[in-house]
PALUMBA-105031 format. One line per 5 residues: number of its first residue (from 1); for each residue x, y, z of C-alpha. Coordinates in steps of 0.1 Angstrom, whole numbers, always signed. Example, Ala and Ser with C-alpha at 12.3 -4.5 7.8 and 13.67 -1.06 7.14 Angstrom:
PALUMBA-105031
1	+123,-45,+78  +137,-11,+71
//
This chain:
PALUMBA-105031
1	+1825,+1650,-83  +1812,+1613,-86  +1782,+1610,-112  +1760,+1595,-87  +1768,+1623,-64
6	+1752,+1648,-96  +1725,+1629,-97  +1721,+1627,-57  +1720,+1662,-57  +1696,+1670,-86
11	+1674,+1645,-70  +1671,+1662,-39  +1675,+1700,-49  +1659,+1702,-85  +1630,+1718,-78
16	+1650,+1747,-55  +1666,+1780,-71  +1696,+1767,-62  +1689,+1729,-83  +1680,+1755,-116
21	+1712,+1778,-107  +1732,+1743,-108  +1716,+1728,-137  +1724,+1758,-162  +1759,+1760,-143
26	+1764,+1722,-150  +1750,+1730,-190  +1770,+1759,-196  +1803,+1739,-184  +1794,+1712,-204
31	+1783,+1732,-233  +1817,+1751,-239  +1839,+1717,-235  +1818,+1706,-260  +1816,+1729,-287
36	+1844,+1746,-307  +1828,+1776,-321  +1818,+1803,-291  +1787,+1817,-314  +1773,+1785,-316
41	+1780,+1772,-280  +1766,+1808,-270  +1734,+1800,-297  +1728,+1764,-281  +1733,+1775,-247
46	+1705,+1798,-246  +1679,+1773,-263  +1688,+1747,-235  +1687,+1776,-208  +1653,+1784,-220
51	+1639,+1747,-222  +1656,+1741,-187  +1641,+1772,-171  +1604,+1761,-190  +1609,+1725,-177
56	+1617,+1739,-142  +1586,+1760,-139  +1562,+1735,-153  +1578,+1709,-128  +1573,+1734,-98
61	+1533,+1741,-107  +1509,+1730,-80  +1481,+1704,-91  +1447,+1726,-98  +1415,+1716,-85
66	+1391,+1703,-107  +1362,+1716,-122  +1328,+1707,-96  +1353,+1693,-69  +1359,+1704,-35
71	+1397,+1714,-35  +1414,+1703,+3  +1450,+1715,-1  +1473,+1698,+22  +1509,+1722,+28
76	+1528,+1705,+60  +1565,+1716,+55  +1593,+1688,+77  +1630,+1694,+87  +1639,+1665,+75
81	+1630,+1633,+46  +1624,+1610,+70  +1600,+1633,+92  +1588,+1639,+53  +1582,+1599,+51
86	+1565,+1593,+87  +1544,+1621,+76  +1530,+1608,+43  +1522,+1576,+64  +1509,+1586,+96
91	+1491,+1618,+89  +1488,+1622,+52  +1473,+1590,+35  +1449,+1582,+67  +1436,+1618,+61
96	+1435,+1613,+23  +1414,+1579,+30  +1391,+1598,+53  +1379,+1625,+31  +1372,+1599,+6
101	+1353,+1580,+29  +1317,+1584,+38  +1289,+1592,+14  +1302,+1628,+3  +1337,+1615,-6
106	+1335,+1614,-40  +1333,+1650,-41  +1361,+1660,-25  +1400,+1663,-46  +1426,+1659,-23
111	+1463,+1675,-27  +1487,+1675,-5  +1519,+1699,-16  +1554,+1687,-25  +1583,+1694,-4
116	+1600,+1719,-24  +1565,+1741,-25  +1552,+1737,+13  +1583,+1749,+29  +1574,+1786,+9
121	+1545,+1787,+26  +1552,+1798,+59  +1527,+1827,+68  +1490,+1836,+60  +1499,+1857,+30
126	+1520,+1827,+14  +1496,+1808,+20  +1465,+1824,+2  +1485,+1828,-23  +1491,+1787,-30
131	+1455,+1784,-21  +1443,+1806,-56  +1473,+1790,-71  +1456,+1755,-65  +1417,+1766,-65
136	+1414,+1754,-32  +1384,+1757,-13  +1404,+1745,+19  +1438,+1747,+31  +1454,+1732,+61
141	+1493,+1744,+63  +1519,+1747,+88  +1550,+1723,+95  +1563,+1694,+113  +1597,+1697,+138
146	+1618,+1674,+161  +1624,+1689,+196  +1635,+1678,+223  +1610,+1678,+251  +1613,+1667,+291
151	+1645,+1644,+273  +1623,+1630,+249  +1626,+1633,+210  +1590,+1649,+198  +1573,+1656,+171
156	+1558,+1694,+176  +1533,+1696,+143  +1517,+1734,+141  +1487,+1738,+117  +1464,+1766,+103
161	+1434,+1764,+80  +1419,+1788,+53  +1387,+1786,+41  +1373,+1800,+10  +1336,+1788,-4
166	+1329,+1815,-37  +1291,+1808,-32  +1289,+1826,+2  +1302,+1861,+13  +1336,+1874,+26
171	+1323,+1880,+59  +1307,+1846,+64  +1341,+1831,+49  +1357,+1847,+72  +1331,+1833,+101
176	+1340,+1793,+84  +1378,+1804,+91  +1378,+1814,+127  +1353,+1778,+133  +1378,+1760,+110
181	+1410,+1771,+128  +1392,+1772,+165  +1385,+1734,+159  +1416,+1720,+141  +1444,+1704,+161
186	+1465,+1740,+159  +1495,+1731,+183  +1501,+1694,+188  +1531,+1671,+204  +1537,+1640,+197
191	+1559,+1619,+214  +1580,+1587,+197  +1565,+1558,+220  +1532,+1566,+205  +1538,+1587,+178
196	+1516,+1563,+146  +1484,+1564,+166  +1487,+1603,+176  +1495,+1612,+137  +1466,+1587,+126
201	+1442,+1603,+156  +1453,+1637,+145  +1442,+1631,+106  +1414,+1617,+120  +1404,+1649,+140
206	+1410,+1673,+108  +1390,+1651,+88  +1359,+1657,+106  +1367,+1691,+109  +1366,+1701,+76
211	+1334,+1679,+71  +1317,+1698,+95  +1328,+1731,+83  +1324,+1721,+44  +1290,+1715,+55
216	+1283,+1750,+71  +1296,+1766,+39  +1268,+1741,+15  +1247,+1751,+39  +1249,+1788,+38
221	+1250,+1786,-1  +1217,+1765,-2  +1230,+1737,-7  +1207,+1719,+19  +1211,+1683,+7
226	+1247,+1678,+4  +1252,+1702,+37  +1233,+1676,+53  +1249,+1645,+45  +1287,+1661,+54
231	+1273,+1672,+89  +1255,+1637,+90  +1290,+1618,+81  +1307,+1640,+110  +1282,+1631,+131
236	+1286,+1594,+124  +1323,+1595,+127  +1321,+1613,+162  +1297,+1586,+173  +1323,+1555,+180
241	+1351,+1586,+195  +1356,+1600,+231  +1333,+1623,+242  +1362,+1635,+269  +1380,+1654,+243
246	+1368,+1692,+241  +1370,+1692,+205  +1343,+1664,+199  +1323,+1675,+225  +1323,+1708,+208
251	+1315,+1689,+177  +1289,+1668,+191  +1268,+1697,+206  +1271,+1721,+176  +1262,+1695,+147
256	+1230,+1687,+163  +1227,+1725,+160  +1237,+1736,+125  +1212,+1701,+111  +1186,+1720,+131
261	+1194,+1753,+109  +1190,+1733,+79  +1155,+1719,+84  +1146,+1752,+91  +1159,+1762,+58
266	+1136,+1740,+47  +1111,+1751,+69  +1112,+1784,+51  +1120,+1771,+13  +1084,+1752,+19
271	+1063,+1781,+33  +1072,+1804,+4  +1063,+1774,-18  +1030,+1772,-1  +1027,+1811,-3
276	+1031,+1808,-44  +1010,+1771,-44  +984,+1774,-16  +988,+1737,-16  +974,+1726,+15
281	+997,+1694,+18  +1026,+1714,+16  +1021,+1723,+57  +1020,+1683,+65  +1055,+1682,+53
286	+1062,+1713,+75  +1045,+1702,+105  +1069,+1676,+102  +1100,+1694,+97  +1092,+1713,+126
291	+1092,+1686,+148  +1124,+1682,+136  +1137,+1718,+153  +1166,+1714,+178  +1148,+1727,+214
296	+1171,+1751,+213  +1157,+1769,+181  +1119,+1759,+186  +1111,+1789,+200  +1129,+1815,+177
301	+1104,+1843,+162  +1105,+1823,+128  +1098,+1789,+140  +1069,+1806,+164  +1057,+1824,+135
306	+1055,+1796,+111  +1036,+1774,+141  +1007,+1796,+142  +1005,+1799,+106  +1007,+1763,+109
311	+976,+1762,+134  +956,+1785,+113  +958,+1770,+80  +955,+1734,+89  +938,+1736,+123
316	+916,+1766,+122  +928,+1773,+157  +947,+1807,+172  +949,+1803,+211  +979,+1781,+210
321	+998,+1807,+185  +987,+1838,+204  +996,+1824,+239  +1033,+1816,+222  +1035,+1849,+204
326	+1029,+1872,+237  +1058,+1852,+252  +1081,+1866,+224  +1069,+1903,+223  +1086,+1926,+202
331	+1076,+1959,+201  +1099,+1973,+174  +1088,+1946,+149  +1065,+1951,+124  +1067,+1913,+114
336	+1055,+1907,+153  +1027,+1933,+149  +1007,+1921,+120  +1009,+1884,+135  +993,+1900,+168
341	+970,+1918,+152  +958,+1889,+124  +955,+1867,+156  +936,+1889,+178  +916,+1893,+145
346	+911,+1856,+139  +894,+1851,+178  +871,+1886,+174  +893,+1904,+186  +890,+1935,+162
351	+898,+1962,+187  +932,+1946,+197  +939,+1941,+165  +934,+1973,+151  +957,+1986,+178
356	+987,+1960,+165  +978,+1973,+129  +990,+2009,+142  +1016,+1997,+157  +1027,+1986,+128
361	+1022,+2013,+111  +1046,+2033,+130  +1076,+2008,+115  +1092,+2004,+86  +1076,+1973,+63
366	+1093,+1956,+38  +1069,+1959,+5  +1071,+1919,-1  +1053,+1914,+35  +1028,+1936,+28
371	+1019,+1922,-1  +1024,+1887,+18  +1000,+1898,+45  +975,+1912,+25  +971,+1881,-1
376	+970,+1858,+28  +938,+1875,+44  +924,+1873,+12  +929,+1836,+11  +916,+1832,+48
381	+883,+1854,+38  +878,+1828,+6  +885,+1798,+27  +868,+1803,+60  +832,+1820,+58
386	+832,+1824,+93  +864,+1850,+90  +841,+1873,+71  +846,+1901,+100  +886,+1906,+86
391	+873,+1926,+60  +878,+1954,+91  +913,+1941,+92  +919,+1940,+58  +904,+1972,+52
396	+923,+1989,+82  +959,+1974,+68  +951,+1988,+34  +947,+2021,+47  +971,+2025,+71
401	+999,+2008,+62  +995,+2000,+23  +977,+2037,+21  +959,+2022,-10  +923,+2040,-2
406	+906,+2027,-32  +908,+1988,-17  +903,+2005,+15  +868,+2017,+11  +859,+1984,-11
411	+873,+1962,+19  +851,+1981,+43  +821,+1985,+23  +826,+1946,+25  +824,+1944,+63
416	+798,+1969,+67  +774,+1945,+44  +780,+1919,+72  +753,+1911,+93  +771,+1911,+123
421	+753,+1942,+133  +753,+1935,+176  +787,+1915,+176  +806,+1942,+158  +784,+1976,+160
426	+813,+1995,+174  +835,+1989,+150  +807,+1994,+122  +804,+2025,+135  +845,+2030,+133
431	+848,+2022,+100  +815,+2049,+91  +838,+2076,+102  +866,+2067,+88  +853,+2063,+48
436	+843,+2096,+64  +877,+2109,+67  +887,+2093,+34
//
């Protein structure tokens, strides 16, 4: 055998079991031909088998992601080197200039697997495995064949995609996966007339993919600001493409969506800000953000909720809240219940309220929005003279569904010192029998 057929085949088969198999062959022959003495041919032998077998596996390792980047692992496996080639320059390098591209590329550490390692990936289980090998948070793998379709040589590309984001739950990762793999090009052919622009539309297409869904899993993790400028690149990208094909249609329609679920993220980060500041500006930047809502989620219990907490604190004004609020009627929610009932209360409404407050009562509470409830009637007491008459509500709530007597019979003592003797004599009368009952 020629040299330059060796080195031919070490180029091309190294990095296999059969390249390793061939290089401590090709040492051991060469070994004995050189040395005289067998102990020392059989002592040199094994130091070179050892640094050849070291040098192999170090060779073979997969490139890490690094610390604070976003790992995408690329693991296409070809038939052949020149599928191998078109690959790299039709598919490949336009999807490795896309992910850097935009104002969250920098992030991102793109690597796309050797030869020799993708075509050991071939099922799910392989494929996890070469993700934790690599610290991926993304993995798009599959492979690339020639077939002969309707007479016509085509490229038949199959690709799957795992995703794995540490700062959010299995369950939800598992959610991002079944998104991930519903939207990537899974099954594509590509014929050779127009086989450059159907790679290069193809990397395109993953690209904003895996934008979308990156920013779903930031998202999730409470990451708002950075989720929000990957689903804002995607939505850029997608604006200039053709809203005929499913998969951008899809994308179009759900983006729109899932920045909606981010500002009211926000929504919520800022009203539990405002519960711990009771700085009044705080509900200009929410009346803002709600304007903000998608349609579609403007009339979900939270956002309704948080409206008529905006109308109270800012606008002194209830009718607007309660109208909305009876639209939405949940009997078996204690949340729904004590907004009822602090609304009804708000307009006069005491007897109607007192009803929601049993309601209530009946469910299970969550200790943090009791004490949420209470401190906010508190605050609405010290801030509003003319919401005196919730001392009944608070009062009530204390008794019934805090069970805390003591601030019970203070809170009513309070309302009874009202002099709102005609508008509220009934319930004066109420809340005599019950200190009663105490």
């Amino acid at each position: 055998m020629k040299i330059t057929e060796i080195v031919d085949f070490f180029k091309t088969s190294w990095y296999t079991k059969t390249g390793l198999g061939a290089a401590i062959v090709f040492v051991t022959i060469a070994g004995i031909g050189w040395h005289e003495s067998l102990k020392q041919t059989t002592i040199g032998l094994f130091f070179i088998y050892l640094i050849i077998g070291l040098v192999w596996g170090w060779m073979r390792r997969p490139p890490r992601t690094s610390k604070h980047k976003i790992g995408f692992l690329v693991s296409i496996s070809c038939a052949d080197d020149t599928t191998s080639q078109q690959l790299q320059e039709d598919f490949i390098r336009p999807l490795r200039q896309l992910m850097k591209s935009g104002k969250t590329g920098y992030a991102f550490q793109f690597i796309n697997l050797p030869q020799f390692l993708a075509r050991e990936v071939e099922d799910v289980e392989q494929a996890e495995a070469m993700r934790i090998r690599t610290r991926a948070n993304f993995m798009l793998y599959g492979n690339v064949r020639k077939r002969l379709i309707g007479g016509k040589s085509t490229h038949v590309i199959h690709l799957e995609g795992i995703v794995l984001y540490r700062s959010i739950s299995e369950l939800v990762n598992r959610d991002l996966a079944t998104e991930f793999t519903e939207l990537l090009p899974r099954r594509i052919h590509i014929s050779g007339e127009n086989d450059i622009l159907a790679f290069q539309f193809t990397s395109e297409w993953t690209e904003i993919v895996v934008r979308y869904v990156l920013g779903i899993a930031f998202g999730l993790s409470g990451e708002l600001d950075y989720s929000e400028s990957l689903l804002n690149d995607s939505l850029q990208q997608l604006a200039n493409k053709n809203q005929d094909f499913p998969i951008y249609r899809k994308l179009k329609e759900r983006i729109p969506l899932r920045l909606s679920e981010i500002c009211q993220a926000r929504i919520n980060w800022l009203y539990m800000e405002w519960m711990k500041t009771r700085v009044l500006d705080i509900w200009d930047d929410i009346e803002i953000r709600l304007k903000e809502v998608h349609p579609a989620h403007q009339n979900s219990p939270d956002m309704i909720y948080c409206e008529a907490m905006l109308h109270i604190v800012k606008y002194r004004d209830s009718r607007l809240p309660l109208t909305k609020m009876k639209k939405i009627g949940k009997d078996g929610d204690a949340v729904w219940h004590l907004n009822m009932a602090f609304l009804y209360a708000y307009n006069g409404n005491l007897r109607n309220a007192a009803r929601h407050y049993n309601q209530a009562a009946l469910i299970e509470i969550h200790p943090e929005t009791i004490a949420q409830v209470e401190s906010f009637m508190v605050w609405i007491i010290e801030q509003d003279p003319k919401q005196k008459h919730l001392f009944y509500c608070l009062g009530f709530f204390n008794w019934k569904i805090k069970g805390d007597e003591v601030q019970a019979r203070k809170d009513f003592e309070s309302f009874l010192e009202l002099p709102l003797s005609e508008v509220f004599s009934k319930e004066k009368q109420l809340v005599q029998t019950w200190m009663s009952e105490m």
